[in-house]
CHARMM-style PDB file with segment names, atoms N, HN, CA, C and O in Angstrom:
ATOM      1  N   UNK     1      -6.104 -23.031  13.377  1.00  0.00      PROA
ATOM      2  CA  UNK     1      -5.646 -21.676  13.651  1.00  0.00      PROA
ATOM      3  C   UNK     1      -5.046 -21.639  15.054  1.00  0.00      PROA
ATOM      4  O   UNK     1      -5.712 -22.015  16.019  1.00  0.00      PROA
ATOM      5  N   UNK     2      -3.985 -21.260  15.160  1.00  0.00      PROA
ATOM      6  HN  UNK     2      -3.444 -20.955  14.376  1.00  0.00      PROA
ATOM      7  CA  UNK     2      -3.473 -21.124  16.452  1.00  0.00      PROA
ATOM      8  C   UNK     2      -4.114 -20.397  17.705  1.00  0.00      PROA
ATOM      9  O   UNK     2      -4.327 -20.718  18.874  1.00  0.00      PROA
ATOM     10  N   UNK     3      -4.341 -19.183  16.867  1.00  0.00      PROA
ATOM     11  HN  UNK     3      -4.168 -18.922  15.917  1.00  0.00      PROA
ATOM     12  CA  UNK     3      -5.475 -18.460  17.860  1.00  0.00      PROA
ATOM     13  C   UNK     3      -6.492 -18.658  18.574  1.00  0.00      PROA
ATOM     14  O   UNK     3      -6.813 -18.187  19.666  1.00  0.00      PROA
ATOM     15  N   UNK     4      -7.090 -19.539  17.751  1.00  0.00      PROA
ATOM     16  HN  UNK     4      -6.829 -19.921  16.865  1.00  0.00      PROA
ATOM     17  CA  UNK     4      -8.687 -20.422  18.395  1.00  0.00      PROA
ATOM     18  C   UNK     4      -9.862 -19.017  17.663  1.00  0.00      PROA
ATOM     19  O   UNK     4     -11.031 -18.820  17.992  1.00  0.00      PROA
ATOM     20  N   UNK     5      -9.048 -18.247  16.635  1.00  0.00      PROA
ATOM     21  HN  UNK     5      -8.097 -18.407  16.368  1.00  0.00      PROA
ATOM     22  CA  UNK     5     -10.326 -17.464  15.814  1.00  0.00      PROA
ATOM     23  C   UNK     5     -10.343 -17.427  14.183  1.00  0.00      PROA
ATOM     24  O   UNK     5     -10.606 -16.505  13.411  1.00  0.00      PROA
ATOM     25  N   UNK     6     -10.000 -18.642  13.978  1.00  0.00      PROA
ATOM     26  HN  UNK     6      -9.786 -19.391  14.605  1.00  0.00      PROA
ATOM     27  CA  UNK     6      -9.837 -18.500  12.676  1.00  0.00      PROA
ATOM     28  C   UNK     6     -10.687 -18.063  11.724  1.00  0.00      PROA
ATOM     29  O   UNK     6     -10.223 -17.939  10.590  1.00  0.00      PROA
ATOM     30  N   UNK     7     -12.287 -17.695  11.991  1.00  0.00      PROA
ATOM     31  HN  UNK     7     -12.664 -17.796  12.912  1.00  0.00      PROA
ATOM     32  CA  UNK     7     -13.444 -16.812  11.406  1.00  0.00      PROA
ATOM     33  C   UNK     7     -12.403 -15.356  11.745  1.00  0.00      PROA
ATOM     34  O   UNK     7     -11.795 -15.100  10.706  1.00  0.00      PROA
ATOM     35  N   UNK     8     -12.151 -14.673  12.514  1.00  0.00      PROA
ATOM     36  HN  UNK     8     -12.645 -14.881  13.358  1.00  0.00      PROA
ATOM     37  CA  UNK     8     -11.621 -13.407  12.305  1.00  0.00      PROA
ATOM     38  C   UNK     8     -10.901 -13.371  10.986  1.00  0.00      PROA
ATOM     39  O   UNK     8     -11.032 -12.513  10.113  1.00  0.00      PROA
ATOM     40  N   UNK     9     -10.115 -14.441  10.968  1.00  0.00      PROA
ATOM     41  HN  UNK     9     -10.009 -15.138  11.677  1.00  0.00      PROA
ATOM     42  CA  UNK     9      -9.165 -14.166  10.039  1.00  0.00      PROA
ATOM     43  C   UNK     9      -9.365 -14.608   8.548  1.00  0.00      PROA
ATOM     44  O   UNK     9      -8.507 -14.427   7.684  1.00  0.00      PROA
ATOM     45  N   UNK    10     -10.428 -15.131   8.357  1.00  0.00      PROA
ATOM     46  HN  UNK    10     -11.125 -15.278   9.059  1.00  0.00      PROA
ATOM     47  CA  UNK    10     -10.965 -15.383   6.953  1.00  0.00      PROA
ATOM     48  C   UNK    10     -10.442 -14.839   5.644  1.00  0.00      PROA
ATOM     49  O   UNK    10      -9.852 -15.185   4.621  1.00  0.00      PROA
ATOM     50  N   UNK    11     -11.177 -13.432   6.453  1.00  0.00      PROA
ATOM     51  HN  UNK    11     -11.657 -13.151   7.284  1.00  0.00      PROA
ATOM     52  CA  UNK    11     -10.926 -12.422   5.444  1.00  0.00      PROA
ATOM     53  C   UNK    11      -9.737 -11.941   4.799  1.00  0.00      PROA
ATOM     54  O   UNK    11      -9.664 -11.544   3.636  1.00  0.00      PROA
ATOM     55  N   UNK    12      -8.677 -12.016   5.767  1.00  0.00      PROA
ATOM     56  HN  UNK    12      -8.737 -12.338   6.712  1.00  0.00      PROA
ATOM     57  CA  UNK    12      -7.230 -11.630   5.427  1.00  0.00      PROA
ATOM     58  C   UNK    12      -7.101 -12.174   3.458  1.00  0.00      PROA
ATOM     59  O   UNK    12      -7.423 -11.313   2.639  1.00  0.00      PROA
ATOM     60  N   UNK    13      -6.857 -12.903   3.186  1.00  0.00      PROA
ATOM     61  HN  UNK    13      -6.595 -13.602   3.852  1.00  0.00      PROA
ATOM     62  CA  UNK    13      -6.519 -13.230   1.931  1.00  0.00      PROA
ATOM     63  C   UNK    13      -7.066 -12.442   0.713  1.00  0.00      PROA
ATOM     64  O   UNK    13      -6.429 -12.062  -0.270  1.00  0.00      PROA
ATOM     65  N   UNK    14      -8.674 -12.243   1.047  1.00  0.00      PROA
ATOM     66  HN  UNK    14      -9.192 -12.552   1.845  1.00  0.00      PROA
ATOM     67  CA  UNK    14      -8.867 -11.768  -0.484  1.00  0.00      PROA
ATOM     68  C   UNK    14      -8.923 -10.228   0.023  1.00  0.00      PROA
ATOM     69  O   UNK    14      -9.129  -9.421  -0.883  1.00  0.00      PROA
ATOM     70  N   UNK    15      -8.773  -9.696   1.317  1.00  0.00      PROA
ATOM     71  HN  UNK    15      -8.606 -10.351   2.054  1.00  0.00      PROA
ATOM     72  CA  UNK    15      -8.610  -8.310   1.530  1.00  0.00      PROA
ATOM     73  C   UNK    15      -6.900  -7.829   1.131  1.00  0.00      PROA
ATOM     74  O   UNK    15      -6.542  -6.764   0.628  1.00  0.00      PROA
ATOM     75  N   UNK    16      -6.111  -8.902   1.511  1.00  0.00      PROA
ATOM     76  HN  UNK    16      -6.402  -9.767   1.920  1.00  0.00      PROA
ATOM     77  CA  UNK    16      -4.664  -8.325   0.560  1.00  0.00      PROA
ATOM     78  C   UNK    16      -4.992  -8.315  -1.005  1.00  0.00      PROA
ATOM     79  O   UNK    16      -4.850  -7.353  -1.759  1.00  0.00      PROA
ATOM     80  N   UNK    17      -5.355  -9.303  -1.257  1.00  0.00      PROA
ATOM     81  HN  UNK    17      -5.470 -10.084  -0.644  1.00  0.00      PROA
ATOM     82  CA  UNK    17      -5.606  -9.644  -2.108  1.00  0.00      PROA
ATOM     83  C   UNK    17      -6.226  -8.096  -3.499  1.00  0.00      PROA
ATOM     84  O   UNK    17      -5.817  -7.873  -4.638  1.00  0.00      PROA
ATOM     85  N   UNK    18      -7.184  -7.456  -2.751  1.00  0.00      PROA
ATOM     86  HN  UNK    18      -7.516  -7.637  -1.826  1.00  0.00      PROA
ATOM     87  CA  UNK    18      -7.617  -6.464  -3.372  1.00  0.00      PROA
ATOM     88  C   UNK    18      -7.209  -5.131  -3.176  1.00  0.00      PROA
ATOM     89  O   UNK    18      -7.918  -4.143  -3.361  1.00  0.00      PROA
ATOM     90  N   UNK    19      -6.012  -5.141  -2.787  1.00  0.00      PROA
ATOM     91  HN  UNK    19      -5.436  -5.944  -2.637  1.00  0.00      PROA
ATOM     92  CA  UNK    19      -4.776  -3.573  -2.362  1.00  0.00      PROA
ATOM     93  C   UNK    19      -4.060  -3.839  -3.825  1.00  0.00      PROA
ATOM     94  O   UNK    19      -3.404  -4.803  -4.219  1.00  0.00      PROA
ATOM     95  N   UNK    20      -4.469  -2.516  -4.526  1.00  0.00      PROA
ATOM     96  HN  UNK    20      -5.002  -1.733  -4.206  1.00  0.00      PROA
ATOM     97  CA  UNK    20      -3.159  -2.843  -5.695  1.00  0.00      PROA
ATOM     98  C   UNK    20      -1.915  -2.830  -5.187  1.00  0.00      PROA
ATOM     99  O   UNK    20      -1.668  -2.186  -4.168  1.00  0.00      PROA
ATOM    100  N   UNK    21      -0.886  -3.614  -5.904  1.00  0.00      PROA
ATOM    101  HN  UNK    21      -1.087  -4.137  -6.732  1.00  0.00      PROA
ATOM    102  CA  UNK    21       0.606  -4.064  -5.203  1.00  0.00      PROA
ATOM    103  C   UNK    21       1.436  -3.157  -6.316  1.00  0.00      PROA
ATOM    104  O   UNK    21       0.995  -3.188  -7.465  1.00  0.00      PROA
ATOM    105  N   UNK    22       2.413  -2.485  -6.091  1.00  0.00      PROA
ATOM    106  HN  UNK    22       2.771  -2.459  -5.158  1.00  0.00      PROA
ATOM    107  CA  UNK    22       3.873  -1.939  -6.635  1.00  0.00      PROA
ATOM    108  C   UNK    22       3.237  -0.919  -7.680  1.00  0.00      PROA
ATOM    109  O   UNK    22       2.496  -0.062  -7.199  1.00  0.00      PROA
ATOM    110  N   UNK    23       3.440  -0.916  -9.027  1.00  0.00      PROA
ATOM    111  HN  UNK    23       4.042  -1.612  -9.418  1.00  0.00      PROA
ATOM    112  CA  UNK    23       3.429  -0.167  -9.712  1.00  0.00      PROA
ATOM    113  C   UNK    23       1.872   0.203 -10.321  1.00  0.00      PROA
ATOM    114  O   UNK    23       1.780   0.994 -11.259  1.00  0.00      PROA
ATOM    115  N   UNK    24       0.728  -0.389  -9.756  1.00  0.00      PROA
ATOM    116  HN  UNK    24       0.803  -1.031  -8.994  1.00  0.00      PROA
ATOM    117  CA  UNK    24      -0.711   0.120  -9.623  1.00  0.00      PROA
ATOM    118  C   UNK    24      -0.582   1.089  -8.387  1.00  0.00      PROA
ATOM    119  O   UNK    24      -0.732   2.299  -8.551  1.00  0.00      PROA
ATOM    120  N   UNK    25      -0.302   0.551  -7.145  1.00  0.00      PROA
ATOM    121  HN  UNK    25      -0.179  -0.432  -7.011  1.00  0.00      PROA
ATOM    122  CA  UNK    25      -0.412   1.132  -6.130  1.00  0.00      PROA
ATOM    123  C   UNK    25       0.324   2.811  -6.603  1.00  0.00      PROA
ATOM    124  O   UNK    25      -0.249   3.887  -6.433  1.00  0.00      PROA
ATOM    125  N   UNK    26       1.721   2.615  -7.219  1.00  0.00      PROA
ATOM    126  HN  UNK    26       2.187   1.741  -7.358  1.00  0.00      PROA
ATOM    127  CA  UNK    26       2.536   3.925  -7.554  1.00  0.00      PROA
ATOM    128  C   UNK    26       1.391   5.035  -8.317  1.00  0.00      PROA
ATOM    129  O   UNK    26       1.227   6.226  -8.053  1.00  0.00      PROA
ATOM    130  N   UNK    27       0.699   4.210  -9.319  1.00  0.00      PROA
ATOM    131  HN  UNK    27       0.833   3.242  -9.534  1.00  0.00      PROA
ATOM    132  CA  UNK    27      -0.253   5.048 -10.243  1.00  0.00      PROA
ATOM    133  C   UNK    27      -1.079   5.823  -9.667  1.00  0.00      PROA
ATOM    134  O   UNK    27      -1.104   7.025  -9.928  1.00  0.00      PROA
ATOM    135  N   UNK    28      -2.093   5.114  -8.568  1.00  0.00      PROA
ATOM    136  HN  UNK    28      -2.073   4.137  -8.355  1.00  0.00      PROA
ATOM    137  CA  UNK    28      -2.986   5.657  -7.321  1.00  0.00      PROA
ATOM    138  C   UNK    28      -2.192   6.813  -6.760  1.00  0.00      PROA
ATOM    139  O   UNK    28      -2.740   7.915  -6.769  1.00  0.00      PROA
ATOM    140  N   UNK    29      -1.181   6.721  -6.356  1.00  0.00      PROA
ATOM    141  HN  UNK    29      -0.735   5.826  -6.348  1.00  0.00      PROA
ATOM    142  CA  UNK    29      -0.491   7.801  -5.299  1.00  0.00      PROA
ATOM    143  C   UNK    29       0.128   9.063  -6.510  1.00  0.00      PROA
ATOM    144  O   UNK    29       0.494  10.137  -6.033  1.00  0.00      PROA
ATOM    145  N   UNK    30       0.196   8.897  -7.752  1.00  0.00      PROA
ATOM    146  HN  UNK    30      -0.101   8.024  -8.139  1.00  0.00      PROA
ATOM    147  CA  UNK    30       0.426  10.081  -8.431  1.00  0.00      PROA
ATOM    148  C   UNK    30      -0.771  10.394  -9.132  1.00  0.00      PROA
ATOM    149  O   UNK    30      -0.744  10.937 -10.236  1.00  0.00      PROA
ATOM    150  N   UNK    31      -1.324  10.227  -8.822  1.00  0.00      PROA
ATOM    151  HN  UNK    31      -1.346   9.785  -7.925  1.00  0.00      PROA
ATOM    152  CA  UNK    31      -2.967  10.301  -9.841  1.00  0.00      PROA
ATOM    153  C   UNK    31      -3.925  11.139  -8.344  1.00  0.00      PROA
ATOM    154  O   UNK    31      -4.898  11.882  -8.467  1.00  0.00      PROA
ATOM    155  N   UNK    32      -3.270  10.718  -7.046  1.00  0.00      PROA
ATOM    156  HN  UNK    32      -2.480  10.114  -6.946  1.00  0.00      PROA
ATOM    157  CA  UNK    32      -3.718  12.048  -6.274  1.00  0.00      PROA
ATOM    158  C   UNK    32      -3.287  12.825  -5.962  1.00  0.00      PROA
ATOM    159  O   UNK    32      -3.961  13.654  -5.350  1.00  0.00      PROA
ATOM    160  N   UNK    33      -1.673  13.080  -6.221  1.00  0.00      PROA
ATOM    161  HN  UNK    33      -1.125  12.406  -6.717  1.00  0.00      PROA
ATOM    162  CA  UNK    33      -1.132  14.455  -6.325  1.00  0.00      PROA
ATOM    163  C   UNK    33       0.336  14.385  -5.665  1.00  0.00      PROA
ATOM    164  O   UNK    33       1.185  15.257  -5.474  1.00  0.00      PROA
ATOM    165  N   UNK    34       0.307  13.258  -5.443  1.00  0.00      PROA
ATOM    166  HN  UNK    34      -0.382  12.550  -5.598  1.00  0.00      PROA
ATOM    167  CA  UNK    34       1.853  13.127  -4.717  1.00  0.00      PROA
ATOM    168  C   UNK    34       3.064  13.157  -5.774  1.00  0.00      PROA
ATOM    169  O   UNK    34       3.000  12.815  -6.955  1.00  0.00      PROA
ATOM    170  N   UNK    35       4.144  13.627  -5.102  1.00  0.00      PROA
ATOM    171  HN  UNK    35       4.196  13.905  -4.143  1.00  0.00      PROA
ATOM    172  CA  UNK    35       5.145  13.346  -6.151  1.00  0.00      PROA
ATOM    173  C   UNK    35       6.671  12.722  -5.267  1.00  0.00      PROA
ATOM    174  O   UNK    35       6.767  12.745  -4.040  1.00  0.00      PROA
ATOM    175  N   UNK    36       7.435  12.352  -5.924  1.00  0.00      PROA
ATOM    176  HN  UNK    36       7.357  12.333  -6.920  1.00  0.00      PROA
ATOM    177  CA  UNK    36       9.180  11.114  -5.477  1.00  0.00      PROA
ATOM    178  C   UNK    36       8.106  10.115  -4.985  1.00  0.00      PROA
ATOM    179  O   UNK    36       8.312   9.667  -3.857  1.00  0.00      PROA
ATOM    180  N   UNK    37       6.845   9.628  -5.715  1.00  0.00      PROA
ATOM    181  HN  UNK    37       6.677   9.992  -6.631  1.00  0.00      PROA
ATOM    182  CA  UNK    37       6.594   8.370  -5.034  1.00  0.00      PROA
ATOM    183  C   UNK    37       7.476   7.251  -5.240  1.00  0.00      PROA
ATOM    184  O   UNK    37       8.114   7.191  -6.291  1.00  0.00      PROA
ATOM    185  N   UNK    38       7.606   6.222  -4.228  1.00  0.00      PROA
ATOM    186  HN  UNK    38       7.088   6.271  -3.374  1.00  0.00      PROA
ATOM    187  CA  UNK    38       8.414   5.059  -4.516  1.00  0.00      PROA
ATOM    188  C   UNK    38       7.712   4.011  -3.269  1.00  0.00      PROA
ATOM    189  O   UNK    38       6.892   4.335  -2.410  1.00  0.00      PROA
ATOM    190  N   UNK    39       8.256   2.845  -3.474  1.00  0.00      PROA
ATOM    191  HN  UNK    39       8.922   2.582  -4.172  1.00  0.00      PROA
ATOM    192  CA  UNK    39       8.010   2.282  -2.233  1.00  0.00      PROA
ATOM    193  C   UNK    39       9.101   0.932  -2.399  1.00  0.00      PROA
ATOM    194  O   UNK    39       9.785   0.561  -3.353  1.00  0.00      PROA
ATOM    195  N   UNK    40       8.906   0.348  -0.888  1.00  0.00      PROA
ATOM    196  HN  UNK    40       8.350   0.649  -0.113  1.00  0.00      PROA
ATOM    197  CA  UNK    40      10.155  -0.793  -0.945  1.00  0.00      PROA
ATOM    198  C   UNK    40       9.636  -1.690   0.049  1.00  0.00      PROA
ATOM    199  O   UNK    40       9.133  -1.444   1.146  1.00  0.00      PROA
ATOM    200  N   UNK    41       9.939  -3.214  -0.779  1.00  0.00      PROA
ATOM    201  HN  UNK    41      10.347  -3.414  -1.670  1.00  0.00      PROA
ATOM    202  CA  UNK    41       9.325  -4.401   0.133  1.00  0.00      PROA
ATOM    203  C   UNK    41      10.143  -4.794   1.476  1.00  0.00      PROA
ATOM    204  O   UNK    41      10.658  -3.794   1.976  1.00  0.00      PROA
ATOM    205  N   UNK    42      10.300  -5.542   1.921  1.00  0.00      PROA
ATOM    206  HN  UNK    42       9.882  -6.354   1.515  1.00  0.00      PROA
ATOM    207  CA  UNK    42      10.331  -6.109   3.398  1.00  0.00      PROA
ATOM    208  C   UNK    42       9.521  -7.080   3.977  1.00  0.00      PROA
ATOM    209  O   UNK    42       8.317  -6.934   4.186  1.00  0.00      PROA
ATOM    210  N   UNK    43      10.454  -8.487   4.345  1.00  0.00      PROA
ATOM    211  HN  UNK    43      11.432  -8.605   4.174  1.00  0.00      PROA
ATOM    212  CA  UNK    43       9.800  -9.245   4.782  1.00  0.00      PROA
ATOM    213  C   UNK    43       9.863 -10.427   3.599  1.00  0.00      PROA
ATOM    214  O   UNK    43       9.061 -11.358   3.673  1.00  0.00      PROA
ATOM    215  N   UNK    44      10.538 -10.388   2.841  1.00  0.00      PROA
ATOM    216  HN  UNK    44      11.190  -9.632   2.781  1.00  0.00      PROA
ATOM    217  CA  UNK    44      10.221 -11.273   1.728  1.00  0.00      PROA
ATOM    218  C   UNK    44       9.200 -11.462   0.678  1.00  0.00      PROA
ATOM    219  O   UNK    44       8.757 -12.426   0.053  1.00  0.00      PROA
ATOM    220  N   UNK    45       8.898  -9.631   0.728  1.00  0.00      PROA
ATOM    221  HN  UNK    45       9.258  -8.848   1.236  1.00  0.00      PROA
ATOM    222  CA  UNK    45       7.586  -9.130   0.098  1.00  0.00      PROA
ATOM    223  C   UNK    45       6.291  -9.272   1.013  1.00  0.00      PROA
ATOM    224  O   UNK    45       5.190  -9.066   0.501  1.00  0.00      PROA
ATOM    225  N   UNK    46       6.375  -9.546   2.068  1.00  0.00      PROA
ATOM    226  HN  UNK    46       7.269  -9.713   2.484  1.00  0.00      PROA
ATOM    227  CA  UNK    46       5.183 -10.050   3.244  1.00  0.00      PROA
ATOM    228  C   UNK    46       4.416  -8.384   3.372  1.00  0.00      PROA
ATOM    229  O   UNK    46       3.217  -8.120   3.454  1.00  0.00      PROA
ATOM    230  N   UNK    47       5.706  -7.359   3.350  1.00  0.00      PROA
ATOM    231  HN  UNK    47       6.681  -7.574   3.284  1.00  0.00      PROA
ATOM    232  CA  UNK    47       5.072  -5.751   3.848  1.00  0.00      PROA
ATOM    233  C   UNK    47       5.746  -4.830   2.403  1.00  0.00      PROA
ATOM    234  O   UNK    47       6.779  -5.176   1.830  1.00  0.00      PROA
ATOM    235  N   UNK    48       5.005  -3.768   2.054  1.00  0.00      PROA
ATOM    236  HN  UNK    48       4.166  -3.487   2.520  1.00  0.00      PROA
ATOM    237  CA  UNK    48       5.448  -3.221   1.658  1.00  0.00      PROA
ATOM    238  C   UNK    48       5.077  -1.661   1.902  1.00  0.00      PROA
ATOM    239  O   UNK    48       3.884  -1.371   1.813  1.00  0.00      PROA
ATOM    240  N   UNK    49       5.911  -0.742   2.171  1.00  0.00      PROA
ATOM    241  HN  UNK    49       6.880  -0.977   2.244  1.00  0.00      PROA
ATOM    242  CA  UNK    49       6.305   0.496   2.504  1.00  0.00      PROA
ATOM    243  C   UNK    49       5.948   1.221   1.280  1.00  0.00      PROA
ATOM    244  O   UNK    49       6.480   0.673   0.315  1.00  0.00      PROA
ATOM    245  N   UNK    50       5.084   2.488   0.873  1.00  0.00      PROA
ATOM    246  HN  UNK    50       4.652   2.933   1.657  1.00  0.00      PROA
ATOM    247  CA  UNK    50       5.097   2.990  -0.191  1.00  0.00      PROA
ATOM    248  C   UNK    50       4.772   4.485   0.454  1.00  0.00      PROA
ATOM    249  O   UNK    50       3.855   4.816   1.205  1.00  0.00      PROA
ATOM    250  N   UNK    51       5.632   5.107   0.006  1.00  0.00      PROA
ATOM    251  HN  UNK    51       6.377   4.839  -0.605  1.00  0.00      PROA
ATOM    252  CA  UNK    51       5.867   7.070   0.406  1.00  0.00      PROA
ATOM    253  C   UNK    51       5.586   7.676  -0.389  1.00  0.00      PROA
ATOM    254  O   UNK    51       5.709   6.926  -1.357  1.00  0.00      PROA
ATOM    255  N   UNK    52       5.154   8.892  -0.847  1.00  0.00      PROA
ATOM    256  HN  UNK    52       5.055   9.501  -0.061  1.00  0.00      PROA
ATOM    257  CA  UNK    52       4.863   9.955  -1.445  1.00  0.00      PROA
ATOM    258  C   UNK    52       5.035  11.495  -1.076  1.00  0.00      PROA
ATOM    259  O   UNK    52       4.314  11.764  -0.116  1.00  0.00      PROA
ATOM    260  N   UNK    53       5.543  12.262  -1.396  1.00  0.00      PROA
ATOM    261  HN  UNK    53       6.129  12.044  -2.176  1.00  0.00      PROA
ATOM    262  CA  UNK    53       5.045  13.581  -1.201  1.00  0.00      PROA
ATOM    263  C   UNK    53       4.273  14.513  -1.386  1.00  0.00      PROA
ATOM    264  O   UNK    53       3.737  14.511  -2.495  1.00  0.00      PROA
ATOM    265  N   UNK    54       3.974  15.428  -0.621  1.00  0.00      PROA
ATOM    266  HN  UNK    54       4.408  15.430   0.279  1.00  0.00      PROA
ATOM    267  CA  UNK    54       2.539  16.382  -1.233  1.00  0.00      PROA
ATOM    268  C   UNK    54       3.456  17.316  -1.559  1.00  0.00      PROA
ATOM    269  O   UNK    54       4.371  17.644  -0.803  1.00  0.00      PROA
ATOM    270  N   UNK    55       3.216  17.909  -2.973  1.00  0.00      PROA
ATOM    271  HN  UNK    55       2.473  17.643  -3.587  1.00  0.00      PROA
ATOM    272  CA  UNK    55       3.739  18.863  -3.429  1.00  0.00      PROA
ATOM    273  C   UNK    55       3.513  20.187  -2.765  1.00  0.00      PROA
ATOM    274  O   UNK    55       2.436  20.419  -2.216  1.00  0.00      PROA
ATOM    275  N   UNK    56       4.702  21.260  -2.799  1.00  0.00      PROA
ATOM    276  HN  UNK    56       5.577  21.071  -3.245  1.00  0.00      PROA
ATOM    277  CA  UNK    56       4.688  22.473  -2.017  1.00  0.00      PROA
ATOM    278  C   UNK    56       3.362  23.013  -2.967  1.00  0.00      PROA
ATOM    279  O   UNK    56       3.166  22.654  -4.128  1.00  0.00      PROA
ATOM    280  N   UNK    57       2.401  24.074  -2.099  1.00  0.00      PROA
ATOM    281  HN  UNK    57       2.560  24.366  -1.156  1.00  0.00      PROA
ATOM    282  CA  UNK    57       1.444  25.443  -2.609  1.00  0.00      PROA
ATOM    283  C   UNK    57       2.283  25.787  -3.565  1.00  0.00      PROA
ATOM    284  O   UNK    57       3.485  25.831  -3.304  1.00  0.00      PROA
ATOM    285  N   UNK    58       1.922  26.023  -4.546  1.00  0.00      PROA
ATOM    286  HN  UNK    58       0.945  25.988  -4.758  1.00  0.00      PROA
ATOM    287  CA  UNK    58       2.174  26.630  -5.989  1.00  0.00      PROA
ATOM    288  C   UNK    58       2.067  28.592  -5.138  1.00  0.00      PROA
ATOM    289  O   UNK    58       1.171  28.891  -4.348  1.00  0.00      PROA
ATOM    290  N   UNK    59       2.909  29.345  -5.474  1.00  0.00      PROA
ATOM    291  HN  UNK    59       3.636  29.103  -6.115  1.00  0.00      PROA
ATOM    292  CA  UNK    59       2.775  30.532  -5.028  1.00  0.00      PROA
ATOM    293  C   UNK    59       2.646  31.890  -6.414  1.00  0.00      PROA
ATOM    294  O   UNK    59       3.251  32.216  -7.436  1.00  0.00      PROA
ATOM    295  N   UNK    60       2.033  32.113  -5.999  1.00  0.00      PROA
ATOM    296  HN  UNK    60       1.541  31.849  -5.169  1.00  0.00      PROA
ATOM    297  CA  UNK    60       1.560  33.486  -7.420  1.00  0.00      PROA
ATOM    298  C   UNK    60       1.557  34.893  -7.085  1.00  0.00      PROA
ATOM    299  OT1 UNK    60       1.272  35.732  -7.940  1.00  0.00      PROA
TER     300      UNK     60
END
């Protein structure tokens, strides 16, 4: 490890590892209320960006 902590970084793998990726992740973010979800990779898929909106108060 370059760092000289390679115990810090152990974990990294199976913690990406357990983030749903793309179209699970999309399901999560409309299943709590968001809506125009989308998202877009970067990095050669290394990051990915995922947005949502909170829908306006419903008015009555």
């Amino acid at each position: 490890c370059l760092s000289g902590h390679a115990r810090e970084y152990r974990y990294l793998p199976a913690s990406v590892a357990a983030v749903p990726q793309g179209a699970k992740m999309l399901a999560l973010l409309q299943a709590a209320g968001l809506v125009a979800c989308g998202f877009e990779r970067y990095t050669l898929g290394a990051c990915t960006c995922y947005t949502g909106r909170k829908p306006a108060p419903q008015r009555s």
